[in-house]
C-alpha positions in Angstrom: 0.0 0.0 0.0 1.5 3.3 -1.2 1.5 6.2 1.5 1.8 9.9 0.9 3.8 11.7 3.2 4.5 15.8 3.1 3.8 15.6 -0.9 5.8 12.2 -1.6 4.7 8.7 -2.6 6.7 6.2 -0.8 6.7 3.9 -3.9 5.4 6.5 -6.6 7.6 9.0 -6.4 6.3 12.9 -7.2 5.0 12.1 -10.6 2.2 10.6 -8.7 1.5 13.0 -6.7 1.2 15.2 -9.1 -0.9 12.9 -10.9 -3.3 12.0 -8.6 -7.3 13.1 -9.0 -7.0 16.0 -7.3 -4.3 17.8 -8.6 -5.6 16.7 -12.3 -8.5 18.0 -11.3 -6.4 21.6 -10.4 -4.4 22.1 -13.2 -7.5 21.6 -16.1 -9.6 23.7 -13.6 -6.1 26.2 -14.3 -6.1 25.5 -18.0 -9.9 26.3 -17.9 -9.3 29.6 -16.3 -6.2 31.0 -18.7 -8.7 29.8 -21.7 -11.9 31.4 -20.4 -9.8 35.1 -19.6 -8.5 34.6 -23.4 -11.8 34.4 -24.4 -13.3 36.9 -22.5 -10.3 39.6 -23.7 -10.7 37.9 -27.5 -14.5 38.9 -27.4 -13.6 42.5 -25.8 -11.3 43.2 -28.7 -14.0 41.7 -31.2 -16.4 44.2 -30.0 -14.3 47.3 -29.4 -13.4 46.7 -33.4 -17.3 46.3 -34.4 -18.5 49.2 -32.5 -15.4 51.6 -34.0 -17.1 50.3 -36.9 -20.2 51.5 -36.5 -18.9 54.6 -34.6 -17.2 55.7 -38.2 -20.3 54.5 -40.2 -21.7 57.6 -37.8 -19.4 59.7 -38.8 -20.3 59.0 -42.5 -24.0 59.3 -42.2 -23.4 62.8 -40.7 -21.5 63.9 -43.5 -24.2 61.9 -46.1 -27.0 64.2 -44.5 -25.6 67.3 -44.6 -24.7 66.8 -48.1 -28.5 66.2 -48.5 -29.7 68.8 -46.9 -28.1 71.5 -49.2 -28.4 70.0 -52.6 -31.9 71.2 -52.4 -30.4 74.0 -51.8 -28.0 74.0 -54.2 -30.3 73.1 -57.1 -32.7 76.6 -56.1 -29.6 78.7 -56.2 -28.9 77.2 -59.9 -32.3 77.0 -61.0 -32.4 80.8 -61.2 -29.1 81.3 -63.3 -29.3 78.0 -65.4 -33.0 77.1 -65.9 -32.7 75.0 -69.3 -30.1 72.6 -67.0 -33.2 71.2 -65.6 -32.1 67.5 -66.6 -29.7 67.9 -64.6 -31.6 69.5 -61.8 -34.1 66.8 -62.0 -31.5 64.2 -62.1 -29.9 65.4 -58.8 -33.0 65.8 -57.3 -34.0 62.2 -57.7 -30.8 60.9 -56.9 -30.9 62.8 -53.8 -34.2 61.3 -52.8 -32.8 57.7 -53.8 -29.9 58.2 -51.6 -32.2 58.6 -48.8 -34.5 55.5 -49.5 -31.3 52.9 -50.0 -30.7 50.5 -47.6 -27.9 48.2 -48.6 -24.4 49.2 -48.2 -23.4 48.6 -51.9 -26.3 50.3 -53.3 -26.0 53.3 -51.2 -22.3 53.6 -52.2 -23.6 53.3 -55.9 -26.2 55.9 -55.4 -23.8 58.7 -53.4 -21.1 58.0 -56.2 -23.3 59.2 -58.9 -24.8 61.9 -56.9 -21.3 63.6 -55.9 -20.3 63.1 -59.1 -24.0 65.1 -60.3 -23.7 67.8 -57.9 -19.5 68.2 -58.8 -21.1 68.6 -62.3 -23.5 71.7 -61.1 -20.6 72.9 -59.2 -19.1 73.6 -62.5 -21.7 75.0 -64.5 -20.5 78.6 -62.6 -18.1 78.3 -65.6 -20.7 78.6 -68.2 -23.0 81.5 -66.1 -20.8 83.8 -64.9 -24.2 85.8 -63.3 -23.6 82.3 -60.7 -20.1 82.7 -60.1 -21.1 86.1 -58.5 -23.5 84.8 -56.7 -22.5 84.7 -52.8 -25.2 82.1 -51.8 -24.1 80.0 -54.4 -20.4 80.1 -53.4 -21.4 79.3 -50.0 -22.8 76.4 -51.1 -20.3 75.0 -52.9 -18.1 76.2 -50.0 -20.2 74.1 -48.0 -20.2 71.0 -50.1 -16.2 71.2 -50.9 -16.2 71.1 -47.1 -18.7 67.9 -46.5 -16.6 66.5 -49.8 -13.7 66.6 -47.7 -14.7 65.2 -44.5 -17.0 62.7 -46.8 -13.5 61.6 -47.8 -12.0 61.5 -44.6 -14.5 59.6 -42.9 -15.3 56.8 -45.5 -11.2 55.6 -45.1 -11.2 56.0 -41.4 -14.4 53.4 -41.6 -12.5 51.6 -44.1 -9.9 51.1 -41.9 -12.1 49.8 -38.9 -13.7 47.9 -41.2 -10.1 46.2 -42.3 -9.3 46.0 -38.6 -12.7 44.0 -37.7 -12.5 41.5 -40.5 -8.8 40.9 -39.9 -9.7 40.1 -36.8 -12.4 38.1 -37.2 -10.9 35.8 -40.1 -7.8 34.9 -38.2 -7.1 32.3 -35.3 -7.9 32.4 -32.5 -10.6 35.1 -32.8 -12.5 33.6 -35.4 -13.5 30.6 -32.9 -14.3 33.9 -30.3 -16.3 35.6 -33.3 -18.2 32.7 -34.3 -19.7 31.6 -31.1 -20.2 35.3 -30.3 -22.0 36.0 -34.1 -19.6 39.1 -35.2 -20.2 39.2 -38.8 -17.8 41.0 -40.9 -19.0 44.2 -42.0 -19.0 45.7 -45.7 -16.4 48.4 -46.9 -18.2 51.7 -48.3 -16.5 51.8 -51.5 -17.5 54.5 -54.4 -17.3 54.8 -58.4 -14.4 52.7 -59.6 -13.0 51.8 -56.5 -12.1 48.1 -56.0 -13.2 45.0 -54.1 -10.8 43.6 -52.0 -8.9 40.7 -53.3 -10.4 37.4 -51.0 
């Protein structure tokens, strides 16, 4: 019969000891531990990355409605000067009231691409009507939109770039096993004109 005295086995040595039930029993309750806190920091990261996501998709919205806001009035301020551009008027107009019914991602992108590009092309018509060059609500507005242009660009790479940083970290090990138990999805990139998908 083997006896255990201050941590030794007479006839077992310390491997048994440390062996036994009990201490098994210690180190996977151990292992368990360290995986659990890995886990629980993997998932913190996982959602600190989604909601900077969704923090710069803010910061894009913002910028999308102010540039909606004053295309309307944009087009009033042309309309006067430039009345037989109503095509384009009209076509500004609509996309404008597209970009605010869209829903997807991709088509939203779709739809503000071919409305900057629309209202860059009434910017320019104060080349052609010198009467709207001189106009000083007119070159407040494009002031304005220059401006939103500009932080338009800004924000769509900064949410770009959390959007890089979440799917990184959702496609590689060992965060992926973290993001598919959790449900993180990886989220889209906001990608305009002639601008290229990612290769996969």
């Amino acid at each position: 019969m083997t006896k255990v005295r201050y941590g030794k086995a007479e006839n077992g040595g310390i491997a048994q000891f440390f062996w036994s039930v009990p201490m098994l029993i210690w180190w996977l309750a151990a292992v368990a531990l360290v995986v659990l806190i890995a886990a629980v920091a993997l998932f913190n990261r996982l959602v600190a990355a989604r909601n900077q996501v969704r923090a710069a998709w803010s910061d894009i919205d913002v910028q999308l409605i102010r540039r909606h806001d004053l295309v309307p009035q944009l087009v009033a301020a042309v309309q006067g000067y430039a009345a037989h551009e109503r095509a384009t008027l009209t076509l500004v107009t609509e996309l404008r009231a597209r970009a605010m019914r869209v829903q997807s991602l991709q088509d939203k992108a779709q739809v503000e691409s071919e409305l900057s590009g629309q209202v860059q092309r009434i910017l320019a018509l104060q080349e052609s009507y010198p009467d709207l060059k001189s106009s000083d609500n007119f070159l407040a507005l494009q002031r304005d939109l220059v401006a939103v242009e500009d932080h338009l660009q800004y924000a769509r790479r900064f949410y770009n770039g959390s959007v890089r940083d979440l799917n990184n970290r959702i496609q590689t090990f060992p965060s992926l096993l973290v993001a598919r138990i959790a449900n993180i999805q990886p989220a889209e990139f906001f990608r305009q004109g002639d601008e290229q998908e990612p290769p996969r």
